[in-house]
Each structure stands twice: as structure tokens, then as C-alpha cells.
C-alpha positions as a Python dict, from the first residue, in 0.01 Angstrom:
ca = {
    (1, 'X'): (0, 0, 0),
    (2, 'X'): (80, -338, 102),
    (3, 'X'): (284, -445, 441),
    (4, 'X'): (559, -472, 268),
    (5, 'X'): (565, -116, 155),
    (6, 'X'): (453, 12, 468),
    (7, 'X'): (745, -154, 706),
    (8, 'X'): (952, -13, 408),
    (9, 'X'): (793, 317, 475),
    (10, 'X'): (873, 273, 877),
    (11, 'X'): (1235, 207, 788),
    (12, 'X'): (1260, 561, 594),
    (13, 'X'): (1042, 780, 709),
    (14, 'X'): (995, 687, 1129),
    (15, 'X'): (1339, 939, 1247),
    (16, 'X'): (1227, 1238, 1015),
    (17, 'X'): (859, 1193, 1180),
    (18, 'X'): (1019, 1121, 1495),
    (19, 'X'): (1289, 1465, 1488),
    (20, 'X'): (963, 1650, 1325),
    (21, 'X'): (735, 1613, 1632),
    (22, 'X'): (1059, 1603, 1867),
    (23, 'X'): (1142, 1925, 1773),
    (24, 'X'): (738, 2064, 1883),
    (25, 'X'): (701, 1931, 2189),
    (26, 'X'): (1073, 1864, 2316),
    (27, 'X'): (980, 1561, 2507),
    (28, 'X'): (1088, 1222, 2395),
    (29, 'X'): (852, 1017, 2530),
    (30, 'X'): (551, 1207, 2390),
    (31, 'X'): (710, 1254, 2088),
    (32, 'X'): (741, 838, 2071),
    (33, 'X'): (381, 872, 2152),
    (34, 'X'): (270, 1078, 1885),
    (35, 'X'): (473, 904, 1640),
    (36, 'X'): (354, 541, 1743),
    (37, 'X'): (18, 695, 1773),
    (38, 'X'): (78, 855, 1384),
    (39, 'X'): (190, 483, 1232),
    (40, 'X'): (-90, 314, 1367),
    (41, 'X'): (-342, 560, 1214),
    (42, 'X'): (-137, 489, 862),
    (43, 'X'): (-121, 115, 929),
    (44, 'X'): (-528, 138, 959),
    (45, 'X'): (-551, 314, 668),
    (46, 'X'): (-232, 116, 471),
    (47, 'X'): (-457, -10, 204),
    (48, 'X'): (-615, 297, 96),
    (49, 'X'): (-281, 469, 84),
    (50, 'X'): (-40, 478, -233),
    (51, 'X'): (266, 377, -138),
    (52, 'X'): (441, 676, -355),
    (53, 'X'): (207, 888, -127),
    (54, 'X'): (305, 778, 227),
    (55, 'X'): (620, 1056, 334),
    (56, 'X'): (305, 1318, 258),
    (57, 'X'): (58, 1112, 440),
    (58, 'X'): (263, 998, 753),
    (59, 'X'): (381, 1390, 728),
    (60, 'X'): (13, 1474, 737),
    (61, 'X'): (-107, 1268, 1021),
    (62, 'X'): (180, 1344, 1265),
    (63, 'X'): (136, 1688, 1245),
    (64, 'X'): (-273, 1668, 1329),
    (65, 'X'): (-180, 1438, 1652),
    (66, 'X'): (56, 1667, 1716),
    (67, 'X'): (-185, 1937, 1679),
    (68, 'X'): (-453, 1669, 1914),
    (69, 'X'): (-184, 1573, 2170),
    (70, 'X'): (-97, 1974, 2175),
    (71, 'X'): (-446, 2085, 2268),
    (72, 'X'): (-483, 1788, 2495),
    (73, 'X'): (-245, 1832, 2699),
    (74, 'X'): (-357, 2226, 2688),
    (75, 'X'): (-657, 2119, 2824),
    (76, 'X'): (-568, 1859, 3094),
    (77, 'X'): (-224, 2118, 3208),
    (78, 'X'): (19, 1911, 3170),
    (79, 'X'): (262, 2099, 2916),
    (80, 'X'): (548, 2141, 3134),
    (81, 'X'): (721, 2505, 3098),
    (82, 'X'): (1100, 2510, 3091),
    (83, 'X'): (1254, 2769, 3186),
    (84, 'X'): (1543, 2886, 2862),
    (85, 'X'): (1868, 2944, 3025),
    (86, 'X'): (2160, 3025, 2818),
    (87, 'X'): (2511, 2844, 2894),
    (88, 'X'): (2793, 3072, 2685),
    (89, 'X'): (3086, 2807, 2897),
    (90, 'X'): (2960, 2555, 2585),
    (91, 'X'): (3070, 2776, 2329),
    (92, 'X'): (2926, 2979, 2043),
    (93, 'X'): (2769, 2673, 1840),
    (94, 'X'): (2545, 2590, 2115),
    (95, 'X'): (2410, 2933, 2207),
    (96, 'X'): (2318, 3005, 1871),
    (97, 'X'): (2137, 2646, 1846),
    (98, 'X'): (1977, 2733, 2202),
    (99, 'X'): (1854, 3093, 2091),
    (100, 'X'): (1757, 2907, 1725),
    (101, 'X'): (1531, 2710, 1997),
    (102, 'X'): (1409, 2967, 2187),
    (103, 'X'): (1322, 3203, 1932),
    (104, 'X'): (1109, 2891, 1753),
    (105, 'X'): (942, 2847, 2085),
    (106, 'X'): (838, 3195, 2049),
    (107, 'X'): (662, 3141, 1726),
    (108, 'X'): (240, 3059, 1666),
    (109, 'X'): (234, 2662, 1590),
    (110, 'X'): (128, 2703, 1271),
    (111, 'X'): (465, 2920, 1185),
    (112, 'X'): (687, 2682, 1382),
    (113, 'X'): (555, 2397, 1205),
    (114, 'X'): (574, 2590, 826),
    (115, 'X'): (921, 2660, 866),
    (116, 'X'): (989, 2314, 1016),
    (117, 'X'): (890, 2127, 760),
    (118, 'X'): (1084, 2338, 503),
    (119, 'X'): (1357, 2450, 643),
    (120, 'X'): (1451, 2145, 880),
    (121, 'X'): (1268, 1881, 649),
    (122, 'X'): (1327, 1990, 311),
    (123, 'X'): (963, 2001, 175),
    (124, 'X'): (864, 2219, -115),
    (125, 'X'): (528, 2497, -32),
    (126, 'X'): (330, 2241, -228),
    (127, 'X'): (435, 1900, 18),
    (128, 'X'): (369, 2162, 279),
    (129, 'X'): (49, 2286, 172),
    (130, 'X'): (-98, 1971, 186),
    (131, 'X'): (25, 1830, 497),
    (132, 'X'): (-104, 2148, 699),
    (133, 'X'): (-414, 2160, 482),
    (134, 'X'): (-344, 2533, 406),
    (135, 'X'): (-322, 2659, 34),
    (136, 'X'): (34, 2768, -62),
    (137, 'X'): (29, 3130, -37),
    (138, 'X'): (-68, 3077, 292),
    (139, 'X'): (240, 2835, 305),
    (140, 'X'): (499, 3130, 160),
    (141, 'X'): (311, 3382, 393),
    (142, 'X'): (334, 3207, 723),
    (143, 'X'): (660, 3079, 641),
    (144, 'X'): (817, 3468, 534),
    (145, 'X'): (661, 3592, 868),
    (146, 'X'): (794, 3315, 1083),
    (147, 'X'): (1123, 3391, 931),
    (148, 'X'): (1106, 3777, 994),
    (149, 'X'): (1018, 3691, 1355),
    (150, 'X'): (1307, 3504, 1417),
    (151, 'X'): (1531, 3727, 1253),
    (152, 'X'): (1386, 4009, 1461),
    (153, 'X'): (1466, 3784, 1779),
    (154, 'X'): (1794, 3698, 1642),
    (155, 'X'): (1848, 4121, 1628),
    (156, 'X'): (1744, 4151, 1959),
    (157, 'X'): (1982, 3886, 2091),
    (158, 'X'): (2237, 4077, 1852),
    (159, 'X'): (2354, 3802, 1718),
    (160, 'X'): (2270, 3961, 1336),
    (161, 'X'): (2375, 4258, 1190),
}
């Protein structure tokens, strides 16, 4: 990939990356982090990459500095823990969105990030398979479990019959 295919690559793939870790760690500035942090690994690597490879690889690498910053800031104890409060003045549409949000909180990563990248991102088992290095049975599993959890939250919210 040439520089020219990789600023073309920034131009189309940098909010999906961005909204992807966004939605795991629900901090903007770390997500700019992690995303800055995810485009310079690519750029260091931009020659060995083809450029009709890059959504998977960009993809790929934000989710294992996501996966790094995660167990980081584990570590050091900085993850800051927000309290979930529900507002029902809004309206319907945003306390469905805000128990959506909860009930992904309440997932294992690995879940949250399956049905991420499917549902919210649009990639096929296969795309996600090889972004979370898992095969794709694994993929379908994770993804159908993460999916009965959140119905079961969703049921116990009674917000589904």
C-alpha cells in the first residue's frame, strides 16, 4: 500500500474505527488514543499491507490496542466506573438505547466486541474471524450467546415479550 492509498484508507475507514473502539471504552479521548495509536501501527506497516486488505487490517489492530489499552488501564486502575442511571423524562428511544448500552456493558469483551463488529459494523463471521483471530464457529458461537444474553437482560428489563 502506498501513501496514497493509505490517507485514502484514513478518509474511509478512521469514524467506523473511531465509533468501533468508542463504543468499548465510552471515552473519547482514549478512544482518539487508541485509534491514533491503531493508524500509526498501519502506517509502519503500510508497505507490507494490500491496500484491498486495509478495513480488515486497521479492524484487526484497533481491536488488539483496544484489547492492550483495556488491560492497561486494568492494571494501572484507571477505568473509571459509571454509574447507569436511567432517564424515562427523554422518552422511550433513549431508554431502550441506554438499556441496549447497559446490557452490552454487561457482556465478556470478547462477546461485546463479536456482536459489535457484526451487528453495529456490518462484517460477515469470516471478516470477523480474522480480525479477533478466532475461527468462525467460535465467531457464530460467541456471537448467538452474546445475543441470548442481551435478550435475557432485555426480558428482565421487560422490555421483550
Amino acid at each position: 500500500m502506498n501513501a496514497k492509498e493509505y490517507n485514502i484508507a484514513v478518509d474511509t475507514y478512521s469514524d467506523n474505527v473511531y465509533r468501533f473502539v468508542l463504543k468499548h471504552l465510552k471515552n473519547e479521548m482514549s478512544a482518539k488514543d487508541v485509534v491514533q495509536e491503531t493508524f500509526m501501527k498501519v502506517w509502519a506497516k503500510h508497505e507490507e499491507i494490500q491496500a484491498d486488505k486495509v478495513k480488515s487490517y486497521l479492524f484487526t489492530t484497533a481491536y488488539h490496542a483496544l484489547v492492550d489499552w483495556i488491560k492497561k488501564e486494568k492494571r494501572n486502575g484507571d477505568i473509571e466506573h459509571v454509574e447507569h442511571t436511567m432517564t424515562s423524562a427523554t422518552g422511550l428511544e433513549f431508554d431502550v438505547q441506554e438499556i441496549l448500552r447497559e446490557a452490552l456493558e454487561r457482556l465478556p469483551e470478547i462477546q461485546k466486541t463479536v456482536v459489535l463488529l457484526r451487528d453495529y459494523e456490518g462484517y460477515n463471521y469470516a471478516e470477523i474471524a480474522e480480525i479477533t483471530k478466532l475461527n468462525e464457529s467460535q465467531v457464530k458461537v460467541y456471537i448467538f450467546r452474546a445475543r441470548q444474553a442481551l435478550k435475557a437482560y432485555l426480558k428482565s428489563r421487560e422490555l421483550v415479550a
